[in-house]
C-alpha positions in Angstrom: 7.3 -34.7 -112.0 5.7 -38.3 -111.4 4.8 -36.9 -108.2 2.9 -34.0 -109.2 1.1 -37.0 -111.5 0.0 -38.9 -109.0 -1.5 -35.7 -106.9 -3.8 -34.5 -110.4 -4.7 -38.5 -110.9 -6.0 -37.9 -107.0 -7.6 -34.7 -107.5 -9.2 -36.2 -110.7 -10.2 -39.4 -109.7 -11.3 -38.5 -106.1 -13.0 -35.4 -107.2 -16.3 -36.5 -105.7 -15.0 -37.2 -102.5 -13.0 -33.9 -102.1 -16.3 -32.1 -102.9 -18.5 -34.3 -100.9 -16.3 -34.3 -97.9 -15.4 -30.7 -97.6 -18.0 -28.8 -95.7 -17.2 -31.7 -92.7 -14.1 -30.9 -92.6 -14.8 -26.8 -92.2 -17.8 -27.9 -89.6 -14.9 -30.6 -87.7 -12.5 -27.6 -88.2 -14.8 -24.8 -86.7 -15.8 -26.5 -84.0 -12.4 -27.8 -82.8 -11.1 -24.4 -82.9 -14.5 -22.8 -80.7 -14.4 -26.1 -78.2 -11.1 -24.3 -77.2 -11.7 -20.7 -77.1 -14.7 -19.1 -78.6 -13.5 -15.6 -79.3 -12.5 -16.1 -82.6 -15.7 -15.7 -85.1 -17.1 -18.7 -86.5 -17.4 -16.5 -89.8 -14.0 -16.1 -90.2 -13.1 -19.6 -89.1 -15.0 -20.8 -91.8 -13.2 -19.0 -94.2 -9.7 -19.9 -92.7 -11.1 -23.8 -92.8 -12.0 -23.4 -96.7 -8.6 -22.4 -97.5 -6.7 -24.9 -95.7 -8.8 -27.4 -97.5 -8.6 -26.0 -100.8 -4.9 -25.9 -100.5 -3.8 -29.1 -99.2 -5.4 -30.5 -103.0 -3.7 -28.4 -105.2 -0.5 -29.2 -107.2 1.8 -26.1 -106.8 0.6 -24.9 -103.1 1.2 -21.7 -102.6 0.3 -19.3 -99.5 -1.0 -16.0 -100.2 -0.3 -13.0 -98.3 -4.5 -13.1 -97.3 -3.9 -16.4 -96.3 -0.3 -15.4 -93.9 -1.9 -12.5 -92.5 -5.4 -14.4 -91.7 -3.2 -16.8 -90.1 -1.2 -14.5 -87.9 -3.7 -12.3 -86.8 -6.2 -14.2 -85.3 -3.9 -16.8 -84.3 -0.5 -15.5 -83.4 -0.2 -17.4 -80.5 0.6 -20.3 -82.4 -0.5 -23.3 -80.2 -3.7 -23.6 -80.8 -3.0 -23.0 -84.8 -0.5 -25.6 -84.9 -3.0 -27.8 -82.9 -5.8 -27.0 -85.1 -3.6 -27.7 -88.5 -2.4 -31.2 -87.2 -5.6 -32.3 -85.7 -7.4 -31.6 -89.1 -5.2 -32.9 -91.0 -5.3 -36.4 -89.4 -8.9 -36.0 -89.8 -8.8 -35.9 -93.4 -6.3 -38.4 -93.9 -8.3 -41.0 -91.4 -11.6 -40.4 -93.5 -9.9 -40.5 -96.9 -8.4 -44.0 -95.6 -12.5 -45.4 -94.4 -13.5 -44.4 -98.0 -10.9 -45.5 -99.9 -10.7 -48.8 -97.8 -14.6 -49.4 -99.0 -13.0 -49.7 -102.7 -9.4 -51.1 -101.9 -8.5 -47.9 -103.2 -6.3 -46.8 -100.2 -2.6 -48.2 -101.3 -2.9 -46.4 -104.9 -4.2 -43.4 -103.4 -3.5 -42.6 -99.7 0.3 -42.3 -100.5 -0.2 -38.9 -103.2 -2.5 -37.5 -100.1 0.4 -37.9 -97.5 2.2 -35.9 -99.8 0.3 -33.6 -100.3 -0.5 -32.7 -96.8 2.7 -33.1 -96.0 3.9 -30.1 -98.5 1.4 -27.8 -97.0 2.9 -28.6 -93.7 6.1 -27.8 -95.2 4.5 -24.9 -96.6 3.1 -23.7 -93.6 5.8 -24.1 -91.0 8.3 -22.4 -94.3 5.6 -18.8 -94.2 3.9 -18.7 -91.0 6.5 -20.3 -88.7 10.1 -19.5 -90.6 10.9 -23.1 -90.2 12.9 -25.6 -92.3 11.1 -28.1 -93.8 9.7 -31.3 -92.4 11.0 -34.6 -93.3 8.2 -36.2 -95.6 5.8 -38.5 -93.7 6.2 -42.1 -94.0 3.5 -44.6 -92.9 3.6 -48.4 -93.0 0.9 -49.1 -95.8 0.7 -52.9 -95.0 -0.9 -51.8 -91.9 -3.2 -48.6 -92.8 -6.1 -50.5 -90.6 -4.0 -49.7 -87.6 -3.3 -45.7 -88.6 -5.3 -43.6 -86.1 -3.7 -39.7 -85.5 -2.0 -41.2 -82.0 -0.6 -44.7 -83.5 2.6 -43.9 -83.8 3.0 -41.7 -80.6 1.8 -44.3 -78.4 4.2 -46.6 -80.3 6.9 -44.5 -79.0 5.7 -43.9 -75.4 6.2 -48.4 -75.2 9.9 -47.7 -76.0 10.1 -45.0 -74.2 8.8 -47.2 -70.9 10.5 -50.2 -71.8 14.1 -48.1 -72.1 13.3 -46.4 -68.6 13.2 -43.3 -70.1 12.0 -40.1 -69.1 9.5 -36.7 -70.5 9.8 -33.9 -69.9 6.8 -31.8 -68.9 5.8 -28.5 -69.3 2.4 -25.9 -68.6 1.9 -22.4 -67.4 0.2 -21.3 -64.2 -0.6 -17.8 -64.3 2.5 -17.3 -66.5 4.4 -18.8 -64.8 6.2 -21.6 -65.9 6.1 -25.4 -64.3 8.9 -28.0 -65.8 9.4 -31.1 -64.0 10.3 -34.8 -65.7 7.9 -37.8 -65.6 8.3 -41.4 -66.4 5.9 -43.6 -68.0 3.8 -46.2 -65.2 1.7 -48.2 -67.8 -0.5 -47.6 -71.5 -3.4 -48.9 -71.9 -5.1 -48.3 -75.4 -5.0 -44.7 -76.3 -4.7 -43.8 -72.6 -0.7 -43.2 -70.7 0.0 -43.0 -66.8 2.6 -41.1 -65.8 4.3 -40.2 -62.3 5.6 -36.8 -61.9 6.0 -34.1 -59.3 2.6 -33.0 -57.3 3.3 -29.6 -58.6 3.2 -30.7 -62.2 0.5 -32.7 -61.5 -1.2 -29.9 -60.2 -0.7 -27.2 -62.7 -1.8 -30.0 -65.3 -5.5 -30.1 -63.6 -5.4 -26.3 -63.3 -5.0 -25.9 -67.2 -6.9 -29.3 -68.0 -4.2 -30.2 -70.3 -0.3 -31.4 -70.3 2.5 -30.1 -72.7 5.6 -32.7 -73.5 8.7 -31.0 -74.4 10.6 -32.3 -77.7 13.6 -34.2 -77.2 15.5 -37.1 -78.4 12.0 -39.4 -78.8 10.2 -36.3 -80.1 11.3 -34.3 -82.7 8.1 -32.0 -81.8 6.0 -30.5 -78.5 3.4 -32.8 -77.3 -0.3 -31.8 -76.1 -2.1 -34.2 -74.2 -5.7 -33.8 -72.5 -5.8 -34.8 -68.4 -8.3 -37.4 -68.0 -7.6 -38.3 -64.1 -5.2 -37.4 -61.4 -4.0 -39.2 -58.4 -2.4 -37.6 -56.0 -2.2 -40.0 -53.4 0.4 -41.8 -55.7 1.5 -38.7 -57.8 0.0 -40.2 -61.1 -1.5 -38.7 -64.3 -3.6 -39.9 -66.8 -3.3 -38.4 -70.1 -4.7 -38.9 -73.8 -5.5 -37.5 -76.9 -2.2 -36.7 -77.8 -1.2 -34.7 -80.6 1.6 -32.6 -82.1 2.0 -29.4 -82.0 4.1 -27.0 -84.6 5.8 -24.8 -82.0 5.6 -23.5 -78.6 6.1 -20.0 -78.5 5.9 -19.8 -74.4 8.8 -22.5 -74.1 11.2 -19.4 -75.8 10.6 -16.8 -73.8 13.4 -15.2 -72.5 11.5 -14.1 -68.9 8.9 -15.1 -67.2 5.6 -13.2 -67.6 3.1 -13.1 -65.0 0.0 -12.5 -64.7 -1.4 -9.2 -62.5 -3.0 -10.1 -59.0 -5.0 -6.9 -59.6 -7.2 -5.3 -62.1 -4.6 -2.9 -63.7 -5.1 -0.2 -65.9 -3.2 0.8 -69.3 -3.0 3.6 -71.8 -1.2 3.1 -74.8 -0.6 6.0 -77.2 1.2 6.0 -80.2 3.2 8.7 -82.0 0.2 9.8 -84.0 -1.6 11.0 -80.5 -4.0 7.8 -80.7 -4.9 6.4 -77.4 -6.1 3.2 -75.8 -7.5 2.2 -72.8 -7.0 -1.4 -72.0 -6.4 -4.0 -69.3 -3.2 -5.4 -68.3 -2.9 -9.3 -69.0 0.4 -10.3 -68.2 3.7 -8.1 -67.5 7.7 -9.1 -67.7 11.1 -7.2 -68.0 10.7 -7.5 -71.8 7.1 -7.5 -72.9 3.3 -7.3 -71.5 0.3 -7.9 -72.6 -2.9 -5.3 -72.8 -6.8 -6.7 -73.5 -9.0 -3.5 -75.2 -12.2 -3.2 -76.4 -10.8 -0.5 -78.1 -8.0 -0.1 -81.2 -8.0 3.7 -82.4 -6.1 2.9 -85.8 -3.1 1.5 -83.3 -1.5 -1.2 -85.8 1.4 -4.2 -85.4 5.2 -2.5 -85.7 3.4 0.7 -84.1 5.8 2.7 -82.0 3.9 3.9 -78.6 4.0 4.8 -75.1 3.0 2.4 -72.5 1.8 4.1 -69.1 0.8 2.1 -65.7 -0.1 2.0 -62.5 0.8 -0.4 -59.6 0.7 0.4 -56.0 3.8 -1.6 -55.8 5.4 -0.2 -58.8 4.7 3.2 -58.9 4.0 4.8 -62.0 5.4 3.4 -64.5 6.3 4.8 -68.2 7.7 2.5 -70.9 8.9 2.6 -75.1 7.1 -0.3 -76.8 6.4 -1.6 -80.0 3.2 -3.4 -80.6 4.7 -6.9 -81.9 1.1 -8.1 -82.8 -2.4 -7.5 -82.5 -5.1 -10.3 -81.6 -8.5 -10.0 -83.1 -11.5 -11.6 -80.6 -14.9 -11.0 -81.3 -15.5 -8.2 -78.8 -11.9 -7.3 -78.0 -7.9 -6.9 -79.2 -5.2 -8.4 -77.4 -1.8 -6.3 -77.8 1.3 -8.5 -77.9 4.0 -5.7 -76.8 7.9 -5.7 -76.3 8.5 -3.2 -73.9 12.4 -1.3 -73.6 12.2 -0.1 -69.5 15.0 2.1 -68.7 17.4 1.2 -65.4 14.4 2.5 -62.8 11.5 0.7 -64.7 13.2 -1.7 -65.3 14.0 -2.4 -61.7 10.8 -2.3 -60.5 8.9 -4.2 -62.6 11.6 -6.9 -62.4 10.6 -7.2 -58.2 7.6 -7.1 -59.0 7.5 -10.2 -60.9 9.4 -12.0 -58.5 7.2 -11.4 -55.8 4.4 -12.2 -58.0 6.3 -15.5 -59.0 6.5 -16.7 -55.5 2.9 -15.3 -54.8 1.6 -17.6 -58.0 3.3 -20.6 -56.8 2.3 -20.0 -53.2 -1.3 -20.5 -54.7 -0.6 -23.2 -57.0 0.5 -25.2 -53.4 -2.7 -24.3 -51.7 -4.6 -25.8 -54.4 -2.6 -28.8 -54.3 -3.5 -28.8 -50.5 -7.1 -29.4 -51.7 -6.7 -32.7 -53.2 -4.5 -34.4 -50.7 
């Protein structure tokens, strides 16, 4: 295939840059990933980093079942990994572009990079996220000077504002979730105003950043940071936008809460192992559990869930561990629960009342700032 021609003459000819420019992007990649959460070990970030890189300059890419599993164990959340991919990858492509530029070597070979990164995307969203393909990446080359990793976003927020359109935001306060539309007040630079509802507006600063949902501007989620609220004229100032592969809290079914209390689990499996853990967030369908401890307890493991809630009763569930989280000093079990009729009942008040409870609070903060 010509194309596969093109991607050895780039692996040949720019061999000394993909060597010399490799351990800065593991260091830019590590310490993205640990300015976000710091859990994960910078050991084994490294290693994920190494692969990625490796990968996007090879002809035939192929994911190994190492590389799945590293993936989906320490990040099976799947925001911040989508995040992380994106962001890198712009960074490589917007430092390839400066060095090529110094030779006027960035027409003849920027264009065999795209695709390449572009089929590990494809690649990546095809094993780790089950998705179809992306469409392959184009980019205006009579204008590369202009290419930053937010060009083309901003580019769409001007028609966006100039058609009157409106977004559609979206973030999570205490589980629970906050959706409310916003329209576009001005852009300046890499920098976007928006008006929305104080409530938005509000959960934004709680988080410290602001989600965008896809729609018919954006084929994908938006992540934005919040550089400056106003709520004397309910505005926003966002930047630092960037795509993100999916958005697994956006498809959940039910609204998961977070626990008002310090609430203590046990979850035992068939084979009589135990653990002792924390509960992090709880719905009609699944909860979460933070341990220090794992006991041999494994993902697809069939176990008994037991709590306690003054408000609930005790409470005695079938689960299935859906996925296991690695941090450095803890595991944090992903777990779909199957409540029968009474359980079920309970814990389905309860998250109401803890609904209106969480929003009750998210108002009292918002009382602070007007």
């Amino acid at each position: 295939m010509e194309e596969n021609k093109l991607i050895k003459k780039l692996i040949s000819d720019k061999s000394d840059f993909i060597s010399r420019f490799k351990p800065v992007f593991v260091d830019y990649f590590v310490d993205l990933c640990t300015s976000y959460d710091k859990f994960y070990p910078e050991e084994t970030l490294k290693e994920v980093a190494n692969i990625v890189y490796d990968d996007v300059f090879t002809v035939e890419i192929f994911l190994t079942t190492f590389e799945k599993d590293i993936f989906k164990d320490i990040f099976e959340d799947g925001v911040m990994l989508g995040f992380l991919i994106n962001r890198s990858m712009f960074f490589l492509l917007e430092n390839f572009i400066k060095d090529t530029n110094k030779n006027n070597e960035c027409k003849e070979y920027v264009e065999p990079l795209i695709t390449c990164i572009t089929e590990y995307i494809n690649q990546f969203e095809k094993n780790i996220y089950d998705k179809n393909r992306l469409q392959p990446l184009h980019i205006n080359f009579d204008t590369l000077d202009n290419f930053s990793a937010g060009h083309n976003i901003l580019n769409i927020f001007k028609e966006i504002k100039d058609r009157g359109d409106e977004v559609t935001f979206f973030n999570l306060y205490k589980g629970v979730p906050i959706q409310h539309k916003g329209t576009i007040v001005d852009i300046d630079d890499n920098e976007v105003v928006f008006r929305t509802m104080q409530t938005q507006e509000i959960a934004m600063k709680m988080e410290g950043v602001a989600y965008i949902l896809k729609d018919n501007n954006f084929d994908k989620y938006l992540k934005a940071d919040v550089l400056y609220n106003n709520f004397l004229n309910n505005t926003v100032v966002l930047t630092n936008f960037t795509y993100l592969l999916n958005m697994p809290a956006i498809s959940r079914k039910s609204i998961r809460v977070h626990p008002e209390i310090m609430v203590e689990v046990s979850l035992v499996s068939e084979k009589e192992l135990a653990i002792k853990g924390k509960l992090f967030d709880l719905s009609v369908d699944g909860l979460g559990v933070i341990s220090e401890e794992n006991n041999g307890i494994y993902a697809g493991a069939k176990i008994n869930v037991d709590f306690y809630f003054n408000s609930l009763d005790n409470i005695s569930l079938n689960a299935e561990v859906l996925s296991i989280i690695e941090y450095s000093n803890s595991y944090r079990y992903c777990i779909k629960i199957y409540p029968k009729a009474g359980a079920e009942e309970k814990i389905r008040n309860y998250v109401k009342k803890r609904e209106v409870e969480i929003l009750d609070s998210l108002n009292q903060e918002l009382n602070l700032y007007k």
